[in-house]
C-alpha positions in Angstrom: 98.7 96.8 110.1 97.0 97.5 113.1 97.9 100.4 115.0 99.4 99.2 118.6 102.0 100.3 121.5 103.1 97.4 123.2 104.0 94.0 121.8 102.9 90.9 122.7 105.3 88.5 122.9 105.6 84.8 124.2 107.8 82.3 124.8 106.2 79.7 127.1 106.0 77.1 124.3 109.1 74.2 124.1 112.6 74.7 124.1 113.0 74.0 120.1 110.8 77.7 119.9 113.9 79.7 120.3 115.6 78.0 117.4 112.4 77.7 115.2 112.3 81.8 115.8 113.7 84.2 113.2 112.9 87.9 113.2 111.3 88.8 110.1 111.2 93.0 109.6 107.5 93.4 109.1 105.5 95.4 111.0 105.0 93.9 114.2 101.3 92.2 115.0 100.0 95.9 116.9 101.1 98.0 114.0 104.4 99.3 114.8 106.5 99.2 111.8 110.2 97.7 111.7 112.6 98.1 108.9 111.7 95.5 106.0 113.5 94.9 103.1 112.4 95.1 99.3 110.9 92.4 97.9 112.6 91.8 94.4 109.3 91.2 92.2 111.6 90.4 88.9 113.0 93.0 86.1 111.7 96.8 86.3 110.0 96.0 89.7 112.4 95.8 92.3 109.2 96.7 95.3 106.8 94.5 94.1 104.9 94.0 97.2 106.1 97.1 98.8 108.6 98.7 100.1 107.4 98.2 103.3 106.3 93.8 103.2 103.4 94.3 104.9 101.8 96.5 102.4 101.8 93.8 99.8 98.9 95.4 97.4 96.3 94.0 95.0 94.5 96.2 92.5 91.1 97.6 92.5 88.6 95.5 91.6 86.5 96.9 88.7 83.7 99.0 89.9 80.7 98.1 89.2 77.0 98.2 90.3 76.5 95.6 92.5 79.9 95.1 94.3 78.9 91.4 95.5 77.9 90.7 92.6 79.7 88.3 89.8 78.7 88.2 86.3 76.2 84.7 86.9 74.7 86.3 89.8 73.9 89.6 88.0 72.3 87.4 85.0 70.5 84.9 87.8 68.5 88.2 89.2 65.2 87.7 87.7 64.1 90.3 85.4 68.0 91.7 85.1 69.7 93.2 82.5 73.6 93.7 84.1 74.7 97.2 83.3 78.3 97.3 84.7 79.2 100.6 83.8 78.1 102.4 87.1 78.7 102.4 90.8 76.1 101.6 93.2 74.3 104.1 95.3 75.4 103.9 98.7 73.6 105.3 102.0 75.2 108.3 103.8 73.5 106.8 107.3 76.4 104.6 109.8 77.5 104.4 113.0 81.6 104.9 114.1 82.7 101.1 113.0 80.1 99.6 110.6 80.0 99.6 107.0 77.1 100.1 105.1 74.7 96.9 104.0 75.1 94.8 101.2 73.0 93.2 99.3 74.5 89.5 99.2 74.4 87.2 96.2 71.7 83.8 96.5 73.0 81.0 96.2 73.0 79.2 92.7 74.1 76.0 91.0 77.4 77.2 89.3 77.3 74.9 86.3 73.9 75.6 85.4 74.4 79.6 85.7 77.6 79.2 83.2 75.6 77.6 81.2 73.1 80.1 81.2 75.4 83.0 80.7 76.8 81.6 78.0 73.9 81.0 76.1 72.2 84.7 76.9 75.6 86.6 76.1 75.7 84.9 72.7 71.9 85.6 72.2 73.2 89.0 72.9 76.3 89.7 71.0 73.7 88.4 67.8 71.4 90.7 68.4 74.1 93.7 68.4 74.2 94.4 72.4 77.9 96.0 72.7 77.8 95.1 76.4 77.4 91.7 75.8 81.0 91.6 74.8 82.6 92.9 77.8 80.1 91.0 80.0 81.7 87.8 77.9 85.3 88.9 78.8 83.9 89.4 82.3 82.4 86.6 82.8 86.4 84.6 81.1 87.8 86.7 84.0 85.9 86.3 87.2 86.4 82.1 86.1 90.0 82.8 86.0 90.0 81.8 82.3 92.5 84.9 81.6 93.5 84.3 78.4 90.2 83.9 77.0 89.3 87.2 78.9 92.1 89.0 77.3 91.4 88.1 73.5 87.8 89.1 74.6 89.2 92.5 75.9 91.3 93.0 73.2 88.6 93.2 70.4 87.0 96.1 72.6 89.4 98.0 74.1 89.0 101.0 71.4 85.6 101.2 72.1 85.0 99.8 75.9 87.2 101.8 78.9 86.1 98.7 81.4 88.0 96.3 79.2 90.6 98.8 78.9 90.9 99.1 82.6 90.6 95.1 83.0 93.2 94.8 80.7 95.5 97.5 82.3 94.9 95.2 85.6 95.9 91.8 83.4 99.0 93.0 82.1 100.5 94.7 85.4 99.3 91.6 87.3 100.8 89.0 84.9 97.0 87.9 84.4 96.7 85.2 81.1 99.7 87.4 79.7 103.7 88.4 80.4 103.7 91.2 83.1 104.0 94.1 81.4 103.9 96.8 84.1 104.3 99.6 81.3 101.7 98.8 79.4 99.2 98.9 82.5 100.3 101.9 83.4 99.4 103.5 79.9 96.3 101.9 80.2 95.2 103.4 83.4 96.6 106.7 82.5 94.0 106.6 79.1 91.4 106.4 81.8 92.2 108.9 84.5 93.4 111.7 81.5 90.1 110.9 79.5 87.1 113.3 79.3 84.2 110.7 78.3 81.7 110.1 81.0 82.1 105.7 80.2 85.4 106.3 81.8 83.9 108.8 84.9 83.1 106.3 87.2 86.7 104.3 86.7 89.1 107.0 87.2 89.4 106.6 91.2 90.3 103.0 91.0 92.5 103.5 88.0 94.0 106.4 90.2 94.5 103.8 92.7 96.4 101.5 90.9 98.3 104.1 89.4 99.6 105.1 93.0 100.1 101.0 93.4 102.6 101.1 91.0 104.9 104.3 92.3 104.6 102.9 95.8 106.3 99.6 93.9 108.1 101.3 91.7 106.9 98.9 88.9 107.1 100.7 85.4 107.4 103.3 86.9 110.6 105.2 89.1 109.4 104.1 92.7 108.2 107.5 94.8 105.8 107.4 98.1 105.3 110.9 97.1 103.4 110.5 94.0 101.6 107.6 95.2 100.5 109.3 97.9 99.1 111.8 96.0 97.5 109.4 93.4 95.7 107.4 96.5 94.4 111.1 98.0 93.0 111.7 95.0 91.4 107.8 94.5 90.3 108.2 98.5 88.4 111.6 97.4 87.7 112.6 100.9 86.3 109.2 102.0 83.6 109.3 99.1 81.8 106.2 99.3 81.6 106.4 95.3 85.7 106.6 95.1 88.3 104.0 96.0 87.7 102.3 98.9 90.8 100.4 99.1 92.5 103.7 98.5 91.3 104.6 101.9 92.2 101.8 103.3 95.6 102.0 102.1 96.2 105.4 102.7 95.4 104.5 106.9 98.3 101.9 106.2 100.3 103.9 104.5 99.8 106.5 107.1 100.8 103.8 110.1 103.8 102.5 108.5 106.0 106.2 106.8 108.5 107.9 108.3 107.1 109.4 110.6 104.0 107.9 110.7 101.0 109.8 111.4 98.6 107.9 113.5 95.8 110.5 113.5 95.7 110.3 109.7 95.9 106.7 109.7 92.5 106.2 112.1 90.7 109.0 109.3 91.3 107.4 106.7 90.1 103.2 108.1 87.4 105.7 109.9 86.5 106.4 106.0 86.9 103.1 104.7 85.6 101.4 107.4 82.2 103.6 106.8 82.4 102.7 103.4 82.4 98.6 103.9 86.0 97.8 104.3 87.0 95.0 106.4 90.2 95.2 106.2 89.8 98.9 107.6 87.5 97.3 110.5 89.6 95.4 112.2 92.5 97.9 112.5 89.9 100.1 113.6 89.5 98.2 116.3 92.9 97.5 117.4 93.4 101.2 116.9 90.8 102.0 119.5 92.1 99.1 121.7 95.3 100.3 122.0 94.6 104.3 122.0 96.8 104.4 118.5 95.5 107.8 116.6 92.5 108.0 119.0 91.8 107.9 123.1 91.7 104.7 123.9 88.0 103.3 123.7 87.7 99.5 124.8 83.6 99.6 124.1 84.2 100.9 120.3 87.1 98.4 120.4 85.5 95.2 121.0 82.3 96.8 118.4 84.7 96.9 115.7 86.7 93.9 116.4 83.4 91.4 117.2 81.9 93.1 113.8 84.8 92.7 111.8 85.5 89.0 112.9 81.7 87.7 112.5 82.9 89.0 108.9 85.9 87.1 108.6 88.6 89.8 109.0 91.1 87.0 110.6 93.2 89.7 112.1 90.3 91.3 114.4 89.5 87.5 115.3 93.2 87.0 116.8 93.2 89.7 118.6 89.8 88.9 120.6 91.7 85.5 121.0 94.2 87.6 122.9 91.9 89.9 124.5 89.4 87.0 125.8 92.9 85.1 127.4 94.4 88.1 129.4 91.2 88.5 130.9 91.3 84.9 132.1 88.0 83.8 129.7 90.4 81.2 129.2 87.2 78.9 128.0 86.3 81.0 125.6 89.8 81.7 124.1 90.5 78.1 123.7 87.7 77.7 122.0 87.8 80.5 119.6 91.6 80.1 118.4 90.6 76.4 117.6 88.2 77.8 115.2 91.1 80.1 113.9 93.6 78.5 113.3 91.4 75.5 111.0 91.9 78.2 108.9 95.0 77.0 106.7 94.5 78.7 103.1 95.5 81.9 103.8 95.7 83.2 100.2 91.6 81.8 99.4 90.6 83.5 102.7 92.5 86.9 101.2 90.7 86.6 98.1 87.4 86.2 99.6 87.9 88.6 102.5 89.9 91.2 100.6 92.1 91.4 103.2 96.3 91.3 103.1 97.4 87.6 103.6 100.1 89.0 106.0 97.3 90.3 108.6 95.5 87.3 108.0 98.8 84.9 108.6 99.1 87.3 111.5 95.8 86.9 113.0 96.0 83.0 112.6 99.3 83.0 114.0 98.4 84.8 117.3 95.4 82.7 117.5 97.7 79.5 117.3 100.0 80.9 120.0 97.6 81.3 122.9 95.6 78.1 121.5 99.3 76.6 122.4 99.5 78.3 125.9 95.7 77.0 126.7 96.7 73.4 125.9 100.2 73.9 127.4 98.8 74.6 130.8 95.5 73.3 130.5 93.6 76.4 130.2 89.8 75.9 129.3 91.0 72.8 127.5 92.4 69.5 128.9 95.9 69.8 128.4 97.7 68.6 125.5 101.6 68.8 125.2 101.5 67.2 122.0 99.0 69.2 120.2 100.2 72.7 122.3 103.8 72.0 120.0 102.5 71.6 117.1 100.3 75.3 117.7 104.0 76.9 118.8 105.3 75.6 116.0 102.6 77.0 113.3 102.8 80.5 115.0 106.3 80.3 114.4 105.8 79.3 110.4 103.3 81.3 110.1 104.7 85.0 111.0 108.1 84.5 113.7 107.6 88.1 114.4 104.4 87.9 116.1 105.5 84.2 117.4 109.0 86.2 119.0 107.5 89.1 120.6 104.6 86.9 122.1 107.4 84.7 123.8 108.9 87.5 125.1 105.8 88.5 126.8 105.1 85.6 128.4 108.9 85.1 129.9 108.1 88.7 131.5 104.9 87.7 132.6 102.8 89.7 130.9 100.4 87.2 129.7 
């Protein structure tokens, strides 16, 4: 979703591009939205994914203390006792495009630290600890061992609101269980409409999912109105304490309605962006690129977009592919997109990156494209026919859209 004018479009790649090329209606690769069709998501959810295709949403992750933070790690800490029932304190200090540190996780021997967990959590859950239950379901979930997370979040859910909310997420996600959109939705409504302080710090992200599931208009009668108003709320003014991803979504959701409101959409990734989204960061700088929502600002541009791609927002790195090749750094470009498009599991890099696979598939596809043109015309790379078909090609697989409108720009001469 990144906020942009002008399309790119190319078509300098083999004859067999035309016919490989087939419009898809998502929002084209600058951020201007086309019509898109609803993506059928199976009984009661006829928008899974959005009524618009590029906003295909995930829900919050659970809040917790340390963000980066899984179960092992939290245990691994010397000293620790993981408490996961608060958000972390966050610094108020940052500059226009960069979120605020992190604390990242050391590095550890997986097996061992299972191992370990294990064996403390059932020390624990002897000895009477009532977190050491959830941190057991937790510890099922974050291995992807669902249905063992669920029984654990079953026996607690009276008792615990983050195994209420975790299970709310399993059953509108289909996680170890049947979808069961309703029941989700019930669950994050006990949270949001609940006056204990154990459910305080989960109401924004429940509110968050809650909007989720009007904007698909799954268990629920599908309105953009109420989940608008559910994702305000979440956002809470861009509080670093609420719903980040709220934030974020509400700068998509802002640069893809009818009309769309461009000025809202660069507050809200401003907010985000501030608040550690990386998502947020590269449409930032695409935003300030292409003067979408803000006066155009090339310096903040290329801040946010080299930031954002040293992070791995794949999205911000195909778009300094671009920007490096119109300004002839043709070396460079090569060299980068190469990099790029190695990438080739787009839905791991979403889960690690939190960012929509269809602005990663994006970012991967507009890196392929001009990796094509440099090894079409022998462009800071010796020049390779071969390999320069294959990168057309993948473009083309990977999002036709962005492949199509960079064709058309190259027959016009504008790359």
């Amino acid at each position: 979703m990144g906020p942009r004018g002008g399309h790119r479009e190319s078509r300098a790649t083999s004859r067999g591009l035309r016919g490989v090329l087939a419009r898809s209606a998502v929002l084209g690769r600058g951020g201007t939205a086309r019509p898109s069709s609803a993506r059928a998501a199976g009984p009661g959810c006829p928008l899974r994914g959005g009524p618009r295709g590029e906003m295909k949403l995930s829900s919050e992750a659970l809040p917790r203390p340390r963000s980066s933070e899984t179960v092992l790690q939290s245990i691994a800490r010397p000293g620790s006792r993981p408490e996961l029932s608060k958000q972390p304190g966050k610094g108020t200090g940052r500059d226009a495009c960069s979120p605020r540190s992190r604390r990242q996780p050391g590095n550890y021997s997986h097996t061992a630290l299972f191992t370990r967990a294990e064996e403390l959590l059932a020390k624990r859950i002897i000895d009477g600890d009532p977190l050491a239950y959830f941190l057991q379901g937790q510890l099922y979930f974050e291995e992807g061992w669902y249905e063992e997370a669920l029984t654990q979040f079953e026996k607690i859910k009276e008792t615990d609101f983050q195994a209420l909310y975790q299970l709310g997420v399993m059953y509108y996600d289909g996680l170890g269980t049947k979808e069961d959109p309703e029941k989700g939705i019930e669950y994050m409504k006990i949270i949001i409409n609940s006056n204990s302080h154990k459910a305080r710090h989960l109401k924004y992200a429940a509110a968050y999912n809650l909007g989720r599931a009007y904007f698909e208009g799954c268990g629920v009668t599908h309105s953009d109105k109420e989940a608008e108003r559910l994702w305000v709320i979440a956002a809470d003014h861009g509080n670093p304490k609420a719903s980040v991803k709220a934030q974020t979504t509400l700068g998509m959701f802002y640069s893809t309605s009818n009309p769309k409101d461009l000025k809202k959409a660069f507050f809200w990734h401003s907010e985000a962006c501030g608040n550690g989204s990386l998502e947020s960061q590269g449409i930032l700088g695409v935003m300030y690129l292409y003067g979408q929502g803000i006066r155009q600002n090339t310096k903040a541009a290329l801040e946010c977009l080299k930031e954002a791609a040293e992070r791995g927002n794949v999205y911000a790195q195909g778009h300094l592919v671009e920007y490096y090749y119109k300004r002839k750094f043709y070396t460079k470009a090569a060299a980068f997109a190469r990099r790029i498009t190695e990438n080739d599991n787009i839905a791991m890099l979403a889960k690690i990156t939190d960012c929509l696979p269809v602005y990663i598939a994006k970012g991967v596809a507009m890196a392929a494209f001009y990796f094509a043109r440099c090894l079409q015309f022998g462009l800071g790379i010796q020049q390779d026919q071969v390999a320069a078909k294959k990168n057309y090609s993948r473009a083309c697989l990977l999002d036709p859209d962005v492949a199509s409108d960079l064709e058309l720009a190259a027959n016009h001469g504008r790359i």
